[in-house]
N, C-alpha and C positions, 0 to 999 in steps of 0.2 A: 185600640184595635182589638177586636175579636180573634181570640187563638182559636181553631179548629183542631179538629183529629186530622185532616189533611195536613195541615201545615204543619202538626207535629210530625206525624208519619213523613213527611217530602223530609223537614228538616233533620230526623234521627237518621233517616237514609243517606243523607248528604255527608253530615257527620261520620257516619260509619265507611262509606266510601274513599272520604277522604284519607283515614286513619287505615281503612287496607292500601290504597296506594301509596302513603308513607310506608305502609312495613312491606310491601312488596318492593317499595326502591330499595329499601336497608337490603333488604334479603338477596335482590337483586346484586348489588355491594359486594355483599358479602358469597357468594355463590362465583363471581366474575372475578374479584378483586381488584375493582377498578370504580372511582368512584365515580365518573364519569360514563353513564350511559349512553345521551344524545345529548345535543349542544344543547335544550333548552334546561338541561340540568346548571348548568355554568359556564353559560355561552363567553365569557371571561379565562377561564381555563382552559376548555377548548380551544380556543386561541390559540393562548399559550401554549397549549400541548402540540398543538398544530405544529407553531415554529419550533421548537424545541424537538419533533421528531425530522423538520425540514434540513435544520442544522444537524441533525446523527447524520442523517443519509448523505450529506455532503461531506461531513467527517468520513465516513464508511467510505468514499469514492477516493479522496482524499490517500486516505490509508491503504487501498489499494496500489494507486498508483506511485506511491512512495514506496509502498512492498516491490513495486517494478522498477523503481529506479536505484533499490537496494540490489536488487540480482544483479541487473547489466552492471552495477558498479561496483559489485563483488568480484562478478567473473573476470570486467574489464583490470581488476585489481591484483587476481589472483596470476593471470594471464602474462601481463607487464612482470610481476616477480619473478615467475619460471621462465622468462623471458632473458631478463636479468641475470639469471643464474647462467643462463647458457651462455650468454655474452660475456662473462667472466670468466666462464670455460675458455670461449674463443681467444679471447686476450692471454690466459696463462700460453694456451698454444701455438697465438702470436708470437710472446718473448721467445718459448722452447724454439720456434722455427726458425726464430732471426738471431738465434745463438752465431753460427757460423760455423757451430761446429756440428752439428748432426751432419749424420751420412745420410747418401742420396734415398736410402730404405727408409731412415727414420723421419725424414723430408715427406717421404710419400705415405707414410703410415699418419703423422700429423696433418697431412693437407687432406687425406682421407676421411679423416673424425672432424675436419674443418666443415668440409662436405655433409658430414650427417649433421652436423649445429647446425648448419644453414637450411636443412631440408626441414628442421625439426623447428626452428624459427619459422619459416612458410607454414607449417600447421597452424603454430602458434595463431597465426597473420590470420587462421582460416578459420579456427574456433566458430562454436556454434552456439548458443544458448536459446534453447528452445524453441530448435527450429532454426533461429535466424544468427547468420553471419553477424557475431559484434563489431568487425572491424571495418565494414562497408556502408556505413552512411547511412542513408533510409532503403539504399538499394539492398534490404538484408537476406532476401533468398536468395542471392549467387556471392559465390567465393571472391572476394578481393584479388586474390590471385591462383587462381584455377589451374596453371602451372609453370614447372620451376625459372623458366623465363619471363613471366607475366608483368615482371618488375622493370621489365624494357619499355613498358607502357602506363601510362597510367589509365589502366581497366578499373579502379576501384571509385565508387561513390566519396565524395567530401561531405552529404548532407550531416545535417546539424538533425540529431534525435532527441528531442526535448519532451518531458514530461510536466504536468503542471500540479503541483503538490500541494499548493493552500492557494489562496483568492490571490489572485494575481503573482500567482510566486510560480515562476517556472525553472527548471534544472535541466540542464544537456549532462546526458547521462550516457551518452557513444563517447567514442573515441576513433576520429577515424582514419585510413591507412597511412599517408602523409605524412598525419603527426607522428607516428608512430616510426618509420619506417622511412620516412622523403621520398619525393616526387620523381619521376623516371629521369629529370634532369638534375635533380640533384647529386652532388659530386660529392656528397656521404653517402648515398641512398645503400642501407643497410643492406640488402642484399646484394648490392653492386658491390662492396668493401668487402665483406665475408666470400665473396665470387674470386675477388682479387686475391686475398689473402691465402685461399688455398692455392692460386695458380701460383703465385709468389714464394709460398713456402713450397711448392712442389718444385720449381726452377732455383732454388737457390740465391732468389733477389730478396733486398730490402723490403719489409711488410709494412704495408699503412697503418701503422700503432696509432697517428694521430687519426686519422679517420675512422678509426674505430673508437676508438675513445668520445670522437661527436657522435656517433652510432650510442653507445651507451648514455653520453649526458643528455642526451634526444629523450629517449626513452626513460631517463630516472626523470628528467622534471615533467614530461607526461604521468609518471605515477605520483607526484606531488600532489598535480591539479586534478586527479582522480582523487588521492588521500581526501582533498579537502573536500570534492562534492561530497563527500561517502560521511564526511561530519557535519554537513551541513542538510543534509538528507534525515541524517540521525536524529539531530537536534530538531528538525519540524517533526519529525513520526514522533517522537515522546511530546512535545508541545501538542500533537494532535489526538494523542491516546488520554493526556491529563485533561484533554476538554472534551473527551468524549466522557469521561468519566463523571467530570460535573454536568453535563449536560443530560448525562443517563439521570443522575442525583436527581437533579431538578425536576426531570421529568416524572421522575417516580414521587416524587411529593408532589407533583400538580394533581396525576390521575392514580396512585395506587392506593387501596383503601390501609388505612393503620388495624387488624385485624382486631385490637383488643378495644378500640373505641367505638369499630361497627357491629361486631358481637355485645354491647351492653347496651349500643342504640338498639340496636335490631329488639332483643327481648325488651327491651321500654318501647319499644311499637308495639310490638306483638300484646303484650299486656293492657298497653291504652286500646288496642281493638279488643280485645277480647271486654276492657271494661266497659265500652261501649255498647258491645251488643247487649251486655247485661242492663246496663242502664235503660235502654232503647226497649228492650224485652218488657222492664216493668213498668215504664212510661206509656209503653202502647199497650192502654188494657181493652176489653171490650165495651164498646159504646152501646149506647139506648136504641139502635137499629140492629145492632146483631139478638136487642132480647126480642123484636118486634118479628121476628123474618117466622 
């Protein structure tokens, strides 16, 4: 086969084109920090990169809605304890009342402070967290019990508030009035006992000590079964932070460039073009028609 000046010329240009579009991806690389530009660079990696940023985003979503069912389960947590507390007020004020021996003043000064636990309980019942009633079901913009009678009825929502925290994993993360508190017909229902108790210790009769006391076991094994969402919440949010963390790994070895292996490719590009044009410069010298013209 007959080599020509053409066909050196076509093929020194090819050559050389090639060797700038190697150093302009390196430089590319190296300028972006990503070793992937477009999929025909590593339509295999891109792939991958693909799932790997498909699974953060649903980690990301994940984690969010675990960050949500940490709050209502915080507040619903913190809520039930000063709950707690006041109901152990009410009971010492039970025994003091059903002494026999306080006079009719000091009858009326304990049924009085009975009165403000129970009002201070109703808030508790009304609590808010951002925006919405925790203790009213899905019904969460109006109060469970809107006022101090309200417990005659049952005005409050029962739904079930459930968040979904990993693939197929879901948590009810409310609490609601009922559990807390019982039903208008129930013969504990917490503010029906606390209502008695002060009339009781205001008249000088016998106080429902057991009735209050299922009023607080009510209430402590609702905060059990709060305790244990609150660890089981826990335990997926770090299961879901430790795989977001390999999954960041991963993805950063699929598409990020290693700086000190693309800065020694890049000048070994740069140098094979640069040798190239040198080469191609003395290859293409002048032919027998440039002395003719």
């Amino acid at each position: 086969m007959r080599v020509t000046h053409q066909m050196l010329h076509q093929n020194s240009i090819n050559n050389m084109n090639q060797n700038l579009s190697r150093w302009e991806k390196t430089n590319n690389q190296v300028s972006s920090g990503k070793l992937l530009q477009r999929p025909s660079d590593d339509p295999f990696g891109v792939s991958k990169a693909m799932n790997l940023k498909s699974s953060l985003a649903t980690n990301e979503q994940y984690e969010r809605n675990t960050n949500e069912a940490t709050l209502w389960l915080d507040e619903t947590d913190q809520t039930i304890n000063s709950m707690v507390s006041v109901m152990q007020r009410a009971r010492e004020l039970a025994v003091q009342g059903d002494t026999g021996t306080q006079s009719e003043h000091g009858r009326t000064v304990i049924a009085a402070e009975v009165e403000e636990l129970t009002e201070q309980i109703r808030q508790f019942a009304n609590i808010r967290v951002n925006g919405n009633y925790l203790f009213n079901g899905l019904n969460t913009k109006q109060a469970p019990f809107p006022d101090p009678n309200s417990y005659e009825e049952n005005t409050f929502d029962t739904g079930t508030k459930t968040v979904s925290i990993g693939d197929g994993v879901s948590v009810k993360v409310n609490v609601t009035a009922d559990q807390l508190f019982g039903n208008a017909e129930a013969e504990a229902n917490l503010f029906k006992t606390l209502n008695d108790l002060a009339e009781k210790i205001r008249s000088g009769e016998s106080v429902p000590l057991e009735q209050l006391d299922q009023g607080i076991e009510r209430i402590l094994t609702v905060a059990a079964e709060v305790g244990a969402r609150q660890n089981r919440v826990e335990a997926i949010n770090n299961r879901i932070k430790d795989s977001t963390m390999e999954l960041t790994s991963m993805l950063s070895k699929t598409e990020d460039v290693d700086y000190s292996v693309a800065i020694t490719k890049l000048k070994s590009e740069e140098s094979i073009y640069q040798a190239s044009l040198a080469a191609t410069a003395k290859l293409i010298q002048p032919s027998l028609l440039d002395f003719l013209r």
